[in-house]
BADOFI-102680 format. One record per atom (N, C-alpha, C): residue in one letter; x negated, y, z; residue number from 1. Coordinates in steps of 0.2 Angstrom, whole numbers, always signed. Each point is the difference from the previous one (the first is absolute). Layout:
+------+-------+-------+-------+------+
! resn !     x !     y !     z ! resi !
+------+-------+-------+-------+------+
!    A !     X !     Y !     Z !  NUM !
...
+------+-------+-------+-------+------+
This chain:
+------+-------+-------+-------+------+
! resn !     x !     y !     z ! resi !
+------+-------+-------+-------+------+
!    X !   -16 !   -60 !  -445 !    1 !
!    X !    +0 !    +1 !    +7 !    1 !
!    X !    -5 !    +5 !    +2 !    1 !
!    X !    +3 !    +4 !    +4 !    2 !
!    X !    -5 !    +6 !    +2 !    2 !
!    X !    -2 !    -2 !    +7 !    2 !
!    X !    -9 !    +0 !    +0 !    3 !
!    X !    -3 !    -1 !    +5 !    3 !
!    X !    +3 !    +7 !    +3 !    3 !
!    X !    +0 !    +0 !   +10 !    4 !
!    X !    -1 !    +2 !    +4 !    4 !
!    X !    -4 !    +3 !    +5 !    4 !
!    X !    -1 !    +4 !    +4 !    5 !
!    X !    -7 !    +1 !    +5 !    5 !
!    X !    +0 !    -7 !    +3 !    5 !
!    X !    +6 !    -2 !    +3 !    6 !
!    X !    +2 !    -4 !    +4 !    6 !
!    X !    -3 !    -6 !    -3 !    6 !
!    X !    +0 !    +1 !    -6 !    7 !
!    X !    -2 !    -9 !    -2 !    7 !
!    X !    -7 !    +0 !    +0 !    7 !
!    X !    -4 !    +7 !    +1 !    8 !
!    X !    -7 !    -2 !    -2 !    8 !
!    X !    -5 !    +4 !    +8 !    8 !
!    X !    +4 !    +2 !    +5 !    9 !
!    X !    -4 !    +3 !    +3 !    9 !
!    X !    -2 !    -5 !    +5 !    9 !
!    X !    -4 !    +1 !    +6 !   10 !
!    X !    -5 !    -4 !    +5 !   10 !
!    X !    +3 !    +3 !    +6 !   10 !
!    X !    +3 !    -6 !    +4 !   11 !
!    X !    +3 !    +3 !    +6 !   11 !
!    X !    -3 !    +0 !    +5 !   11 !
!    X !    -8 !    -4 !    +1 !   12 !
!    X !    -4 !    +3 !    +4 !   12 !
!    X !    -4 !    +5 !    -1 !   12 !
!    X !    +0 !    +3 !    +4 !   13 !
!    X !    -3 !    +7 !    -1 !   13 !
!    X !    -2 !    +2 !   +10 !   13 !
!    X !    -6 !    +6 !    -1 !   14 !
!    X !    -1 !    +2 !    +8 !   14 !
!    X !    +2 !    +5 !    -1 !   14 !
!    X !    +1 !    +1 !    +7 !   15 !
!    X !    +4 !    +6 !    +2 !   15 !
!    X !    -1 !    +2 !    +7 !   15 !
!    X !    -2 !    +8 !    +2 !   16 !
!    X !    -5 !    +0 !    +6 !   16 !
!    X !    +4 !    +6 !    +5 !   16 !
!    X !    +0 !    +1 !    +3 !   17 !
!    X !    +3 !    +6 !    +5 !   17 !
!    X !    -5 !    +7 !    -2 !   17 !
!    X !    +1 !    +6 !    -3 !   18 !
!    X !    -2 !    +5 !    -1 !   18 !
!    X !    -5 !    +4 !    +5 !   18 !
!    X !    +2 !    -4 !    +7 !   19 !
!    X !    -7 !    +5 !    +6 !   19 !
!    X !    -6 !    -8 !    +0 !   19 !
!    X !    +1 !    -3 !    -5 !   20 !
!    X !    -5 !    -6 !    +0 !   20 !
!    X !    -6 !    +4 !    -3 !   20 !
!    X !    -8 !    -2 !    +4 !   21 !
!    X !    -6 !    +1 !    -5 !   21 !
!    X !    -1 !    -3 !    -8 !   21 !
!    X !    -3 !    +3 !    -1 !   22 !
!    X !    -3 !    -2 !    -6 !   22 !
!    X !    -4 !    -7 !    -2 !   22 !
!    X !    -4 !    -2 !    +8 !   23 !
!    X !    -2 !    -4 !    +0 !   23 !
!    X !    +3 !    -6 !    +2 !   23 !
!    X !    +6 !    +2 !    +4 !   24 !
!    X !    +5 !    -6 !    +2 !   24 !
!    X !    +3 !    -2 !    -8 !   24 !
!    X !    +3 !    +6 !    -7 !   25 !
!    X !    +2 !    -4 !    -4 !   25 !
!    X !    -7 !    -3 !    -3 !   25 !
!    X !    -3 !    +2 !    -2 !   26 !
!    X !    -4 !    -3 !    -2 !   26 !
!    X !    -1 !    -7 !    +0 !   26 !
!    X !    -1 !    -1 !    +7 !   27 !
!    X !    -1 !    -7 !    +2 !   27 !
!    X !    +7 !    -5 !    -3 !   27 !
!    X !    +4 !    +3 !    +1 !   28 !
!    X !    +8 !    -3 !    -2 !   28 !
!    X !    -1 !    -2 !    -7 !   28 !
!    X !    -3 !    +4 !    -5 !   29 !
!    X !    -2 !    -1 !    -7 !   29 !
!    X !    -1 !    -4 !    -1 !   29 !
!    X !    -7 !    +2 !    +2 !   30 !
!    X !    -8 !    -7 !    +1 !   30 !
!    X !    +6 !    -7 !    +0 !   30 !
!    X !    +3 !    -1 !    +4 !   31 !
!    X !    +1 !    -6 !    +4 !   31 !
!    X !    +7 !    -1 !    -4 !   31 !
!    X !    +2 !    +2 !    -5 !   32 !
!    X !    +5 !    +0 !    -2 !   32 !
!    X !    -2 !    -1 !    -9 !   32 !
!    X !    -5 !    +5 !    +1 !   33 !
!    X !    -3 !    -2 !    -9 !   33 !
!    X !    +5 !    +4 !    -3 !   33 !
!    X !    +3 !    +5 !    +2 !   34 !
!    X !    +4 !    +7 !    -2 !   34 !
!    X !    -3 !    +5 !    -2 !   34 !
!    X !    +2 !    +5 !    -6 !   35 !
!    X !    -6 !    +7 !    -1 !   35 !
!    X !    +4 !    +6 !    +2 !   35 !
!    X !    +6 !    -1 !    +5 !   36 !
!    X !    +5 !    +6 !    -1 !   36 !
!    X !    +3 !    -4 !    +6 !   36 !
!    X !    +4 !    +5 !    +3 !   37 !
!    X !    +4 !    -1 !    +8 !   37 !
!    X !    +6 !    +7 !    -1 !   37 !
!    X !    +7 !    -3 !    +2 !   38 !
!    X !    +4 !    +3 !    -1 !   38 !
!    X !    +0 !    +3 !    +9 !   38 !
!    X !    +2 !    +7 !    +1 !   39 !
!    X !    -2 !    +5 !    +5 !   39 !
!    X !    +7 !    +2 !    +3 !   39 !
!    X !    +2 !    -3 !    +5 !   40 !
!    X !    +6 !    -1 !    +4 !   40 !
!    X !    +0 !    +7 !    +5 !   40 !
!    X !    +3 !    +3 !    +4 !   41 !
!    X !    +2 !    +3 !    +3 !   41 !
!    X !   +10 !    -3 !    +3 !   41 !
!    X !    -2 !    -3 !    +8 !   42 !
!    X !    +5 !    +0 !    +3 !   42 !
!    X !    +6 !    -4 !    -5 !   42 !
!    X !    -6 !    -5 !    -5 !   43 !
!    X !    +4 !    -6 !    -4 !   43 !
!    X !    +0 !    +1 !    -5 !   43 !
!    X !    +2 !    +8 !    -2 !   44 !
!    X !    -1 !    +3 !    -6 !   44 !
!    X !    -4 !    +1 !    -4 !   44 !
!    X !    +0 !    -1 !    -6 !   45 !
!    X !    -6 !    +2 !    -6 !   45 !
!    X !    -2 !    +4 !    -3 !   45 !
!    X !    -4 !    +4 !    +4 !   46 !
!    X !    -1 !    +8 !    +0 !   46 !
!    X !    -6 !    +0 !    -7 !   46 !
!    X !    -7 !    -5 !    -2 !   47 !
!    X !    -6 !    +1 !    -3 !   47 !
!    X !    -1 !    -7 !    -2 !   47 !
!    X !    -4 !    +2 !    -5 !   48 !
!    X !    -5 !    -7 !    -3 !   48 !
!    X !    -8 !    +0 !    +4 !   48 !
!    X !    -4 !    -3 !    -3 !   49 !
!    X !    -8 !    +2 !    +2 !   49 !
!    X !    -1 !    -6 !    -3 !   49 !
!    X !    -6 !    +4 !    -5 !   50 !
!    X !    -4 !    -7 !    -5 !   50 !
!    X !    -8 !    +2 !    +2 !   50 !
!    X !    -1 !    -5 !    -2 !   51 !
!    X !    -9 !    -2 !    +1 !   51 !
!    X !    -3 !    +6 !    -5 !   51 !
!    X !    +1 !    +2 !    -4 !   52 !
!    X !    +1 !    +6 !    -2 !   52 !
!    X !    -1 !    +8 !    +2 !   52 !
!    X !    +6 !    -1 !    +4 !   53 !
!    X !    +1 !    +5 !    +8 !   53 !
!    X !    -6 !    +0 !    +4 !   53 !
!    X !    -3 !    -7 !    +3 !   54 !
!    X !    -4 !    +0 !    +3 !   54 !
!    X !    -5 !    +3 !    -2 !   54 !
!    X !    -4 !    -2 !    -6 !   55 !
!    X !    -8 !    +2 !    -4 !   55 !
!    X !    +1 !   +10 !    +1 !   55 !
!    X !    +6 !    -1 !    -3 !   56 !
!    X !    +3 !    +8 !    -3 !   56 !
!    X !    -1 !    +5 !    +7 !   56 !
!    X !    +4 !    +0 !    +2 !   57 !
!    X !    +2 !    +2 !    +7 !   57 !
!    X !    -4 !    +1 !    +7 !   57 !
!    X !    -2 !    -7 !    +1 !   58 !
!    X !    -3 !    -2 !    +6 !   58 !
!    X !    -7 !    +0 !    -3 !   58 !
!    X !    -5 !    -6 !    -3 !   59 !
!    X !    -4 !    +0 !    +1 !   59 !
!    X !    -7 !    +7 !    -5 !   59 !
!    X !    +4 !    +3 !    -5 !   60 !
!    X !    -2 !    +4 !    -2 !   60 !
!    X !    -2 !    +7 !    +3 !   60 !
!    X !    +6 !    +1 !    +5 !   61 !
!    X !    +5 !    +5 !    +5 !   61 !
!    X !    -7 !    +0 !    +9 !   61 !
!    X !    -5 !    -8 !    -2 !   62 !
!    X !    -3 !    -1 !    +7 !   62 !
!    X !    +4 !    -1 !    +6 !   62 !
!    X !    +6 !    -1 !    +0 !   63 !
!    X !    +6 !    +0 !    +6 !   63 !
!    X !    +1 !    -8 !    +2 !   63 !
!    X !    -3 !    -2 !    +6 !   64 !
!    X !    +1 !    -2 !    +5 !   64 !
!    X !    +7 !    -5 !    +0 !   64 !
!    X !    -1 !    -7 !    -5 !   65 !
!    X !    +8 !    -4 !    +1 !   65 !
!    X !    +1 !    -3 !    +7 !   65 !
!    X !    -5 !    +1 !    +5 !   66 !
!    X !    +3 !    -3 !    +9 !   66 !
!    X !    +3 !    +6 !    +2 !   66 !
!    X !    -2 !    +8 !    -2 !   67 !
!    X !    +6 !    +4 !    +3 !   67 !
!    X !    +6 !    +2 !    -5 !   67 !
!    X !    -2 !    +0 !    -6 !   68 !
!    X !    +7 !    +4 !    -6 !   68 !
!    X !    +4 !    -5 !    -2 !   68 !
!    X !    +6 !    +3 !    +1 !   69 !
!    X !    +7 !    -2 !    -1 !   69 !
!    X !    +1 !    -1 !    -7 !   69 !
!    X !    +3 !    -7 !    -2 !   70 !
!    X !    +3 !    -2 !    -7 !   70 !
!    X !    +3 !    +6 !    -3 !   70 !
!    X !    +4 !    +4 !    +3 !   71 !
!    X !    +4 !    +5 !    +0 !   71 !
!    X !    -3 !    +6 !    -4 !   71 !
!    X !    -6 !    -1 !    +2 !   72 !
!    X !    -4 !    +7 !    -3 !   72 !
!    X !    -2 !    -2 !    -6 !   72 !
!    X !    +0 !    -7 !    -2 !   73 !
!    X !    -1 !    -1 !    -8 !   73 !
!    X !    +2 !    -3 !    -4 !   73 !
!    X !    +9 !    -2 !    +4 !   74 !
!    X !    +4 !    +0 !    -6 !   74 !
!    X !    +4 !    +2 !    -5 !   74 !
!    X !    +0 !    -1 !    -5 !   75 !
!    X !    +5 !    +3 !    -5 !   75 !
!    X !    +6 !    +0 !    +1 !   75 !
!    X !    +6 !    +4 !    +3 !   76 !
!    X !    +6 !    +0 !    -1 !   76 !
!    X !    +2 !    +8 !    -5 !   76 !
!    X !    +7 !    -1 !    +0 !   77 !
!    X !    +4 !    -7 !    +0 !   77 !
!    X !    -2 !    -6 !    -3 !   77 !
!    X !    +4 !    -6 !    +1 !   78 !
!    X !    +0 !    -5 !    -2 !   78 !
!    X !    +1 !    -1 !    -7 !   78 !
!    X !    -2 !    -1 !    -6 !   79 !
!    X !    +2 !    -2 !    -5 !   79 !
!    X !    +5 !    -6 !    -4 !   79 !
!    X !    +7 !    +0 !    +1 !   80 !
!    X !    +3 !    -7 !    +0 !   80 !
!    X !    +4 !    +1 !    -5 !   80 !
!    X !    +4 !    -6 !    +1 !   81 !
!    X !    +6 !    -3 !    -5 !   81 !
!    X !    +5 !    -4 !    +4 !   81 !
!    X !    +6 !    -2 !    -2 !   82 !
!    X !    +3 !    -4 !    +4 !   82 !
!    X !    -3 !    -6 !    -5 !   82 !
!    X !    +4 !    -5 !    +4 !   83 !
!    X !    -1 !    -7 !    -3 !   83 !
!    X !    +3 !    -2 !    -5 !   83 !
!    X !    +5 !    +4 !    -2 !   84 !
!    X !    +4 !    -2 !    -6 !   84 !
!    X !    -2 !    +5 !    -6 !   84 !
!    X !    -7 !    +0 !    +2 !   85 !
!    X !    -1 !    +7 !    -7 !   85 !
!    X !    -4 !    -4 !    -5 !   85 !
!    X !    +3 !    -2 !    -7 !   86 !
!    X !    -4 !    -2 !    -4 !   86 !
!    X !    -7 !    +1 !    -1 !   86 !
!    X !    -3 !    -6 !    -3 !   87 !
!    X !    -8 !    +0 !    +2 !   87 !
!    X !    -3 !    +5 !    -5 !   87 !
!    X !    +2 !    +1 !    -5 !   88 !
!    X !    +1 !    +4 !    -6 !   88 !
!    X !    -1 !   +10 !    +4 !   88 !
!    X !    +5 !    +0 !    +5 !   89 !
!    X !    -2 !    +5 !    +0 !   89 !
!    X !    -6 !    +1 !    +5 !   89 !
!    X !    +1 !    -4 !    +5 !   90 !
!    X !    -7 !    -2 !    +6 !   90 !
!    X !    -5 !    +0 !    -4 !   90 !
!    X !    -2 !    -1 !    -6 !   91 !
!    X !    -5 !    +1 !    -3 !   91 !
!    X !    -2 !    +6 !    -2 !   91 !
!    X !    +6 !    +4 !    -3 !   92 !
!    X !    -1 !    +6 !    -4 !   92 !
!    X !    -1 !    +6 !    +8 !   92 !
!    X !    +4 !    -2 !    +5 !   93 !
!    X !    -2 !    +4 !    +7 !   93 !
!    X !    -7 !    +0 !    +1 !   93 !
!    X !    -5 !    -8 !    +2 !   94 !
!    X !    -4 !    +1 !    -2 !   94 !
!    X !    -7 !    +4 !    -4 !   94 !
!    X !    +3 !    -1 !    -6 !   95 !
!    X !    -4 !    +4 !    -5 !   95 !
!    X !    -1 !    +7 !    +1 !   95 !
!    X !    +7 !    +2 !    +0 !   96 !
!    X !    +0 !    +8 !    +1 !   96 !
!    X !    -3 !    +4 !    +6 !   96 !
!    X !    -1 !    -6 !    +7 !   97 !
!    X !    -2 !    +4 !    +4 !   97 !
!    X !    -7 !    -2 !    -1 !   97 !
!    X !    -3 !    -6 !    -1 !   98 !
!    X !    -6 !    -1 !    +1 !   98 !
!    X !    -1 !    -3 !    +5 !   98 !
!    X !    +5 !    -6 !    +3 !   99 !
!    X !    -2 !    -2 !    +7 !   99 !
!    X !    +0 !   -10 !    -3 !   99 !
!    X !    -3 !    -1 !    +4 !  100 !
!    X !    +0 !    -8 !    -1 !  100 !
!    X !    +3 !    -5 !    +3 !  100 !
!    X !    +4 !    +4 !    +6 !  101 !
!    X !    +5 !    -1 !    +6 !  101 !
!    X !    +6 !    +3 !    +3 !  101 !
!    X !    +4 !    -7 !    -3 !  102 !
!    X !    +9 !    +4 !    +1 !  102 !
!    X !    +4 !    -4 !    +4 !  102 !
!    X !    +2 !    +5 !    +6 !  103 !
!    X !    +1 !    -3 !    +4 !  103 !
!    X !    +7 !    -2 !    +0 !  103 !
!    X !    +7 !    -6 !    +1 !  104 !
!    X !    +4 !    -2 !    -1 !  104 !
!    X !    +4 !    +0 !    +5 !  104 !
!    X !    +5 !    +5 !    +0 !  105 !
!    X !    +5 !    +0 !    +5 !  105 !
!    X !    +7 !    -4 !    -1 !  105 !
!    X !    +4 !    +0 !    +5 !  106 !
!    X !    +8 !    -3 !    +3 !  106 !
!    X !    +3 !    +6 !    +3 !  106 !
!    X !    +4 !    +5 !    -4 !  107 !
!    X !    +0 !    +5 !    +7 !  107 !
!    X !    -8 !    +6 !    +0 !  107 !
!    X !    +2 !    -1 !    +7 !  108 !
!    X !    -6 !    +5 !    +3 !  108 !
!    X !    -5 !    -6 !    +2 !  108 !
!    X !    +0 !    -6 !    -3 !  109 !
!    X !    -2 !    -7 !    +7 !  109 !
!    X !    -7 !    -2 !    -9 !  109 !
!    X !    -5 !    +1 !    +4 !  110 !
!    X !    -8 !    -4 !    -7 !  110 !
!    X !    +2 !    -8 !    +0 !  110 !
!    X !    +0 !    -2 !    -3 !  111 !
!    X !    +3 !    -7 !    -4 !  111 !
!    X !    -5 !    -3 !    -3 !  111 !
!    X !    -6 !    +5 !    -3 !  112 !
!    X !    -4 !    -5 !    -4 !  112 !
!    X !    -6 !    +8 !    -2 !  112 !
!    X !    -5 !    -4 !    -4 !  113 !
!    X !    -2 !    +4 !    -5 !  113 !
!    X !    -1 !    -4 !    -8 !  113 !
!    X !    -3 !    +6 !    -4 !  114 !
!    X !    -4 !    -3 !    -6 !  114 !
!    X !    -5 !    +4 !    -1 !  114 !
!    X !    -6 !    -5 !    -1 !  115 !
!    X !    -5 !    +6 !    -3 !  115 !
!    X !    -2 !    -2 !    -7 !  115 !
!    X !    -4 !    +1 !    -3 !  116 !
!    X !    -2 !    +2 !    -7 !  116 !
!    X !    -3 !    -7 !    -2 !  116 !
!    X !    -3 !    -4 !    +6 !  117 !
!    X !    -2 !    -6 !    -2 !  117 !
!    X !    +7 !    -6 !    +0 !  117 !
!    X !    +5 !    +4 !    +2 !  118 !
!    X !    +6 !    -5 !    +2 !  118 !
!    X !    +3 !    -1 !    -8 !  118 !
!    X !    -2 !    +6 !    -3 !  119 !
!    X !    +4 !    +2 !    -7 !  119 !
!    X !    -4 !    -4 !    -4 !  119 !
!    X !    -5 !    +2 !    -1 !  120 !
!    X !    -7 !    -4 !    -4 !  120 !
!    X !    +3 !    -8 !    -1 !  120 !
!    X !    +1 !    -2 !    +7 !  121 !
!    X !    +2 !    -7 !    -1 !  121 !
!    X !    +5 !    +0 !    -3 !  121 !
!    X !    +5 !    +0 !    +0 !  122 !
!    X !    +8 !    +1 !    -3 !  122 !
!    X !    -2 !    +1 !    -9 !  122 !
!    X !    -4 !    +4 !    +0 !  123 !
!    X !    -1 !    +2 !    -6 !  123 !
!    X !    -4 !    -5 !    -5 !  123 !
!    X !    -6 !    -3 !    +3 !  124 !
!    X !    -1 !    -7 !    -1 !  124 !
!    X !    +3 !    -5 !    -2 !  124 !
!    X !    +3 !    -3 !    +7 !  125 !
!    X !    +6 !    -5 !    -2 !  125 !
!    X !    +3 !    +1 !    -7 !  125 !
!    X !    +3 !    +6 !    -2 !  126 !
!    X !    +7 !    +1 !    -5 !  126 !
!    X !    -5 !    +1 !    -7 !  126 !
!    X !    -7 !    +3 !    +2 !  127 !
!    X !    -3 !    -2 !    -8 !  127 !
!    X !    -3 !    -7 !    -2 !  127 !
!    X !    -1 !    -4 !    +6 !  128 !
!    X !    -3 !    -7 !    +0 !  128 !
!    X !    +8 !    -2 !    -4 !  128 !
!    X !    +8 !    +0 !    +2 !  129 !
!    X !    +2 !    -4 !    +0 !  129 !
!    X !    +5 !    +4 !    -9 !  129 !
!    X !    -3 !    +6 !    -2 !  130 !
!    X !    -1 !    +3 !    -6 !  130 !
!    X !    -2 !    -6 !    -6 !  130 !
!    X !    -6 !    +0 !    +4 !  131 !
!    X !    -7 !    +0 !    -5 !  131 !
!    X !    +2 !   -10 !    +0 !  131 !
!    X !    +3 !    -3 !    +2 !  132 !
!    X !    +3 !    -7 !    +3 !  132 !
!    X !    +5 !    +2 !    -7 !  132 !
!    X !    +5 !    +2 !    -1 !  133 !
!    X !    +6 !    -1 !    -2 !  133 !
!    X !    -3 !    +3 !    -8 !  133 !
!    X !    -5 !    +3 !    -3 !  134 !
!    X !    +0 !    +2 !    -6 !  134 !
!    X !    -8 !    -4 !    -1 !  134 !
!    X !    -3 !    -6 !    +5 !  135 !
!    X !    -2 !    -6 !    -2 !  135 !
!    X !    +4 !    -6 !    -3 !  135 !
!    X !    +5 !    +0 !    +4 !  136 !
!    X !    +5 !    -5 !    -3 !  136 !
!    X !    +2 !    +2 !    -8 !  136 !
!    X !    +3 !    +7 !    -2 !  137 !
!    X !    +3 !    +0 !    -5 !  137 !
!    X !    -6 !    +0 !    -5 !  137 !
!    X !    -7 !    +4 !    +2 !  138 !
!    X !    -7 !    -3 !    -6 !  138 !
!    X !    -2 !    -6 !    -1 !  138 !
!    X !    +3 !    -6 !    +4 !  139 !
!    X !    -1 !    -6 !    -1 !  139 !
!    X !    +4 !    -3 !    -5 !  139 !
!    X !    +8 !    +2 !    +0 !  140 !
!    X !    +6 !    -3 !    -1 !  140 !
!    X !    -2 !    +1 !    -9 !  140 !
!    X !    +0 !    -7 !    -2 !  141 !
!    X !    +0 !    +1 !    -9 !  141 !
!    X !    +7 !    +3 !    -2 !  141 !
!    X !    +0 !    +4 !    -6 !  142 !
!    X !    +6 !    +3 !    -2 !  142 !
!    X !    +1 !    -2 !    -7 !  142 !
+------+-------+-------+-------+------+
């Protein structure tokens, strides 16, 4: 059975209007325990912005998150996949770009994301249930 994005991505996510402050997402983060806010224009998904973005960008830069626009330090375009795209390659997209978050579409419509710690887990589970099934056959007299 081939895992899916769809089987392993997180369908909550934030998602902010693009003339919002810096400070406004921020707050949305904070209260959401998010490190990254998907960057909307007129519904649409124009950018990302990671905590990252912030240090990098904003606080490095001295710039002011009660007047600057999310807008001025998001990353777009958006780096995605649809939901049917094996997780297999959702990894390998991952690696090659160097990103830790992949955003999962329907269409033109975000559906979910996965980050790097979504994968760690996955990746856990399957050696735990590995390392489970070549305990059993080390036990098993022959």
């Amino acid at each position: 059975m081939v895992m899916k994005a769809k089987d392993i991505m997180r369908t909550e996510f934030v998602s902010v209007d693009s003339s919002a402050t810096v400070a406004e997402v921020v707050r949305k983060l904070v209260q959401s325990r998010r490190g990254f806010a998907i960057i909307t224009t007129n519904q649409t998904p124009v950018g990302i912005v990671t905590e990252w973005d912030f240090l990098e960008k904003l606080v490095d830069k001295g710039l002011d998150p009660s007047t600057t626009k999310v807008s001025e330090l998001m990353n777009s375009p958006i780096v995605g996949c649809d939901k049917e795209t094996p997780t297999e390659e959702v990894v390998e997209m991952m690696v090659k770009r160097g990103i830790r978050r992949m955003v999962i579409t329907d269409g033109d419509k975000v559906v979910g994301t996965i980050t790097s710690r979504d994968i760690l887990n996955i990746f856990k589970k399957y050696v735990d249930e590995v390392s489970s099934v070549i305990a059993r056959f080390a036990s098993t007299p022959f």
